[in-house]
C-alpha positions as CSV (number, residue, x, y, z in Angstrom):
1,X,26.7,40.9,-7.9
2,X,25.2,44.2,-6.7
3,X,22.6,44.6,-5.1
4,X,19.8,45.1,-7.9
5,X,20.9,42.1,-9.5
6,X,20.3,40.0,-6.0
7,X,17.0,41.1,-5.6
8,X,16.0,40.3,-9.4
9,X,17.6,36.9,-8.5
10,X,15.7,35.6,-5.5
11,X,12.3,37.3,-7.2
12,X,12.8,35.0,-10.2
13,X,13.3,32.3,-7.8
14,X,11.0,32.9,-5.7
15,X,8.5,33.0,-9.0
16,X,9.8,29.9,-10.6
17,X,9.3,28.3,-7.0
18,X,5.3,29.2,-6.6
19,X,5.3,28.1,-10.2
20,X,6.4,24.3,-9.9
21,X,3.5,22.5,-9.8
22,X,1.6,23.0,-13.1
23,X,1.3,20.6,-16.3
24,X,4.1,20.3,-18.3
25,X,1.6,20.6,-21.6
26,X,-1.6,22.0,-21.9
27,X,-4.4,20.9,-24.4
28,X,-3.5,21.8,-28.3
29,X,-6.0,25.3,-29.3
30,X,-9.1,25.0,-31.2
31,X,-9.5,25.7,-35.0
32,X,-9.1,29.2,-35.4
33,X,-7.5,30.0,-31.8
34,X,-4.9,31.4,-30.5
35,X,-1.6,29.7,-31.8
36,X,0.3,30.1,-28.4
37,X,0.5,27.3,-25.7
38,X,-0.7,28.3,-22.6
39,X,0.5,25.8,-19.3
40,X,-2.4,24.6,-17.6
41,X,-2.6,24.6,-13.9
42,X,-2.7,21.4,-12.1
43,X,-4.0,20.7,-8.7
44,X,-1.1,20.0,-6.5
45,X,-3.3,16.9,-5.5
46,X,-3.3,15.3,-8.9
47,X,0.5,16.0,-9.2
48,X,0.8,13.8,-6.4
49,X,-1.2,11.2,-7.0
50,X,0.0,10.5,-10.1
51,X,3.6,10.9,-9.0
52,X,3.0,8.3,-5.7
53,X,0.9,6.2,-8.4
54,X,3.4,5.9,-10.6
55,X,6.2,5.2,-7.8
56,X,4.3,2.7,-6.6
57,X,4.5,0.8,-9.5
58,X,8.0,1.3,-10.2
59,X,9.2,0.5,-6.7
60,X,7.2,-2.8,-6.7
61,X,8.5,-3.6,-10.4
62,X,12.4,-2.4,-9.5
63,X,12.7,-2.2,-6.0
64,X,14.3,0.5,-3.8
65,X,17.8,-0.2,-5.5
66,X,16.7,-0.4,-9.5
67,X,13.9,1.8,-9.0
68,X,14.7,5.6,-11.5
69,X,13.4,8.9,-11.2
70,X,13.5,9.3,-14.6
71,X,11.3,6.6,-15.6
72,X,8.6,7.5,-12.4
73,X,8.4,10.7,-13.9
74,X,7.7,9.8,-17.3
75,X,4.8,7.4,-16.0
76,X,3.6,10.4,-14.2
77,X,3.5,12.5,-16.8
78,X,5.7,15.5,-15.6
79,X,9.4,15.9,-14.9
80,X,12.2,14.8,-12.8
81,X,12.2,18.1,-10.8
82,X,8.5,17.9,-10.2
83,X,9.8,14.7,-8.0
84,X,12.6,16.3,-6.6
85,X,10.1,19.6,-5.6
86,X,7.7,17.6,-3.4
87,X,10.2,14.9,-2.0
88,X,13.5,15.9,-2.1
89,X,15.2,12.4,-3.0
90,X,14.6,9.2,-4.3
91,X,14.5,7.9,-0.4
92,X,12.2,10.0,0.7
93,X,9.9,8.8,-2.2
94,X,9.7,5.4,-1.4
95,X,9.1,6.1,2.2
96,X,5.8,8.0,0.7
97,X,5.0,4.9,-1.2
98,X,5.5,2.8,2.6
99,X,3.2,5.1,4.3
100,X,0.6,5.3,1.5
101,X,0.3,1.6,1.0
102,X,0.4,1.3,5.0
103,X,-2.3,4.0,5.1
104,X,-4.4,1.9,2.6
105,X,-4.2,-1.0,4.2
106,X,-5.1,0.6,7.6
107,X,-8.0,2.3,6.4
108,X,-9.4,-1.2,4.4
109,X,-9.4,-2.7,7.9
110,X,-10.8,0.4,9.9
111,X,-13.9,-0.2,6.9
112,X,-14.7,-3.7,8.1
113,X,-17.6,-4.2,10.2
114,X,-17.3,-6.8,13.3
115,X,-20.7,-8.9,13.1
116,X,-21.9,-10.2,16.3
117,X,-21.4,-13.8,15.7
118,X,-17.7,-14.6,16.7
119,X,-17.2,-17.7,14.4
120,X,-18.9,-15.4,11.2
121,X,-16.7,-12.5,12.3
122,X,-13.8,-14.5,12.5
123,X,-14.4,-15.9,8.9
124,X,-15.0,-12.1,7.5
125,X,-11.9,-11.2,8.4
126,X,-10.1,-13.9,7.0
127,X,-11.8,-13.2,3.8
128,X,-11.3,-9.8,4.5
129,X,-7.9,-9.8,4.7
130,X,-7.0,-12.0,1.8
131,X,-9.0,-10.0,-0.3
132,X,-6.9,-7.0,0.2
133,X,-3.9,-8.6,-0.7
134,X,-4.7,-10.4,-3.6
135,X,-6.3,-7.0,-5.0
136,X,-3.4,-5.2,-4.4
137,X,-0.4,-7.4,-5.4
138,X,2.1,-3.9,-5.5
139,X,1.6,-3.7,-1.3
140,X,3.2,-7.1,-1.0
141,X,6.2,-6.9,-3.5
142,X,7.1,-3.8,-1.9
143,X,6.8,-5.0,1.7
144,X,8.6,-7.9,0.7
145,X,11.5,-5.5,-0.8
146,X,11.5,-3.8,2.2
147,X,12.2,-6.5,4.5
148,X,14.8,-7.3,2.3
149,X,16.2,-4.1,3.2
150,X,15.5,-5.3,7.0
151,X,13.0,-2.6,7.8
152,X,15.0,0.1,7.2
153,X,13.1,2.9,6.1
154,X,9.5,1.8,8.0
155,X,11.6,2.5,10.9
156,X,12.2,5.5,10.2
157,X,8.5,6.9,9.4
158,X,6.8,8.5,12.0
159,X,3.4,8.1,10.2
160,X,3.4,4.6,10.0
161,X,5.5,3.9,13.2
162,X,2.8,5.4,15.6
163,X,-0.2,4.2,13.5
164,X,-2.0,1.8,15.6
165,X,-2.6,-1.3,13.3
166,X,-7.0,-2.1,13.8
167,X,-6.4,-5.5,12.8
168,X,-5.2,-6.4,15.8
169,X,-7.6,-4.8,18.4
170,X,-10.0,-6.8,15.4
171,X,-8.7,-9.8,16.2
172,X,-8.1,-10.0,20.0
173,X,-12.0,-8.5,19.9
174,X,-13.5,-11.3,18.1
175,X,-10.6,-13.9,19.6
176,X,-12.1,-12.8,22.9
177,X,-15.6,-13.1,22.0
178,X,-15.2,-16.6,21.3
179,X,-13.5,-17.7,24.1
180,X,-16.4,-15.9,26.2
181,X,-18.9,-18.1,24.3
182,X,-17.0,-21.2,24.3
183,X,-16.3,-21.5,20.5
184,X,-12.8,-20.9,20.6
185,X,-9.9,-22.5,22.6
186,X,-8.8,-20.4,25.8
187,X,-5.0,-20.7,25.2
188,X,-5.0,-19.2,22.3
189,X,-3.0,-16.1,21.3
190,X,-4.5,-13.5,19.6
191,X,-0.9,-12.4,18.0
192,X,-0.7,-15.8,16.4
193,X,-4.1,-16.1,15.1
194,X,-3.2,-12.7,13.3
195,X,0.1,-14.1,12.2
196,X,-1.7,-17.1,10.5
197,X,-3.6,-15.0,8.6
198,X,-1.3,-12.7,7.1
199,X,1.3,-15.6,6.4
200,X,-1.1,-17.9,4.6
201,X,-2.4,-14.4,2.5
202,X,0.7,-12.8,2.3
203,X,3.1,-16.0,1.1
204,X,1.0,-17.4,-1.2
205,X,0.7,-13.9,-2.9
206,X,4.4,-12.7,-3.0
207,X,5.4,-16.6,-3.4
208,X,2.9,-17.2,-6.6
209,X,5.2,-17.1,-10.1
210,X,7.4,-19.9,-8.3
211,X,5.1,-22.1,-7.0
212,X,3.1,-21.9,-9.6
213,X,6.6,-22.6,-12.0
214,X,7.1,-26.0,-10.1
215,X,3.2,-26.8,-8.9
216,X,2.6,-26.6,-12.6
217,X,-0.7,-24.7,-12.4
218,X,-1.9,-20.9,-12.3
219,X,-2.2,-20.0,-8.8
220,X,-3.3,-16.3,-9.4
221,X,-6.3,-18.2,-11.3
222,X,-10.0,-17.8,-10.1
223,X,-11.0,-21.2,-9.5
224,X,-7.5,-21.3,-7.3
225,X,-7.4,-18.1,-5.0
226,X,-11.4,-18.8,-4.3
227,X,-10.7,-22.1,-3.1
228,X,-7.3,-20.8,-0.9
229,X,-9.6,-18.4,0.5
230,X,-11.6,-20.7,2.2
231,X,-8.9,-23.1,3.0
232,X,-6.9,-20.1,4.8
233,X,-10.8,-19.8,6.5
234,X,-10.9,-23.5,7.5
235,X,-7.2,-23.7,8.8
236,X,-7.3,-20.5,10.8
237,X,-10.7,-21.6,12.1
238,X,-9.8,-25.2,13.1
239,X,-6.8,-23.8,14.8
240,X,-8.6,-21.6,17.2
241,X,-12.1,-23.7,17.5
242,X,-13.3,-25.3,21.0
243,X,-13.1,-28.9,21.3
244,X,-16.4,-30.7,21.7
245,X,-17.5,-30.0,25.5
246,X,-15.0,-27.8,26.5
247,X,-15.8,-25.3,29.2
C-alpha cells in the first residue's frame, strides 16, 4: 500500500471512529422536504442508557451465559457495533450492568434519612430496603445469576469493589443508638441484623414464582408484599428489641 493510500486509510478511520455514536435513523421529512435521510445525532448519554437499559433486561431475562448482543441491540435501538464501541465485549457489558445496578442501590440508601427515634429508624429501613427490591425485581435476578457464577465478575470491578456500602454504617448507627437507649439487646451484631434484612427481602423476591407455584397464592400481590413488609419489620425488630428491664 503506498503511502497516500495509508494516510486516506487511517483518516477514513479515524472519521468513521468520531462518527459512531449517532442514530441509526433519523425522523422521515416533511411534506414537500428534502427526499434525502439525514442521520440524527444522538447524545452519547442516551446511547448508553438505552444500551445499559436494555442489557439490563436481557441479562436478568437470560443470564450472563444466554444473554445476545444481537438481541440487546435491537431493544436498544442501534446496532451490534454500537455495543462493541463503548464496551468492547459481551463481559465487559454485564459488568456495566453490576456496577449500575450496584450504583443504584447505593445511591437509594445514601437518599434515606435516619430519624432520631432508633426503633422508627430501624423500621424505615426495613421498609426502606424492601421497597427497593421489590421495585426493582431485575437487581435481584441478576445478583442471583451472579452468585451463580460465584462472584466472578463483582470481583473484578473496581467501582463496585471499593464502594463503601451506607447500609451498613446505617445500620450499626441506629443498632448503636438503641443499645445506648436501652431499646435494643447489647449482644447484638450489627452484620446480622443487616443480613436479616436483606435475606427476608431478597429470598422472598428472587424465590416468588416457586413458592407461589406450591403455596398456591400470588405472592407478588398487593395485599401479600404489604403484609411481608411488616412481618420482615416485626421479625427483624423482635430479634434485636430489649427485654423488659434490661439495663
Amino acid at each position: 500500500m503506498t503511502e497516500k493510500n495509508t494516510a486516506s486509510a487511517a483518516n477514513k478511520s479515524s472519521r468513521n471512529r468520531r462518527a459512531m455514536p449517532v442514530a441509526d435513523t433519523a425522523p422521515a421529512p416533511a411534506a414537500g422536504g428534502p427526499t434525502r435521510r439525514v442521520s440524527a445525532r444522538v447524545p452519547e448519554e442516551q446511547i448508553e442508557h438505552r444500551i445499559l437499559a436494555a442489557a439490563i433486561a436481557e441479562f436478568a431475562e437470560h443470564g450472563f451465559a444466554g444473554a445476545r448482543i444481537e438481541r440487546i441491540s435491537k431493544q436498544a435501538g442501534t446496532v451490534d457495533r454500537m455495543l462493541y464501541y463503548y464496551y468492547g465485549n459481551k463481559e465487559r457489558l454485564y459488568q456495566a450492568v453490576l456496577e449500575k445496578l450496584y450504583a443504584e442501590m447505593i445511591g437509594a440508601q445514601r437518599d434515606f434519612v435516619l430519624p432520631p427515634d432508633p426503633v422508627a429508624g430501624m423500621r424505615q429501613l426495613i421498609e426502606h430496603a424492601w421497597d427497593h427490591y421489590a421495585a426493582n425485581p431485575d437487581l435481584v435476578r441478576v445478583i442471583m445469576n451472579e452468585n451463580l457464577l460465584r462472584g466472578r465478575h463483582i470481583r473484578q470491578s473496581q467501582q463496585v469493589g471499593r464502594t463503601s456500602f451506607p447500609l451498613v454504617e446505617t445500620v450499626a448507627e441506629i443498632l448503636s443508638a438503641g443499645q445506648a437507649q436501652g431499646v435494643f439487646r447489647r449482644d447484638v451484631k450489627a452484620e446480622h441484623v443487616l443480613m436479616s434484612i436483606m435475606s427476608l427481602g431478597f429470598f422472598y423476591i428472587s424465590n416468588q414464582y416457586t413458592c407461589s407455584a406450591w403455596m398456591g397464592v400470588d405472592l407478588m400481590s398487593r395485599p401479600r408484599r404489604s403484609a411481608w413488609r411488616a412481618h420482615i419489620c416485626e421479625v427483624v425488630l423482635r430479634s434485636v428489641e430489649a427485654a423488659p428491664g434490661a439495663a
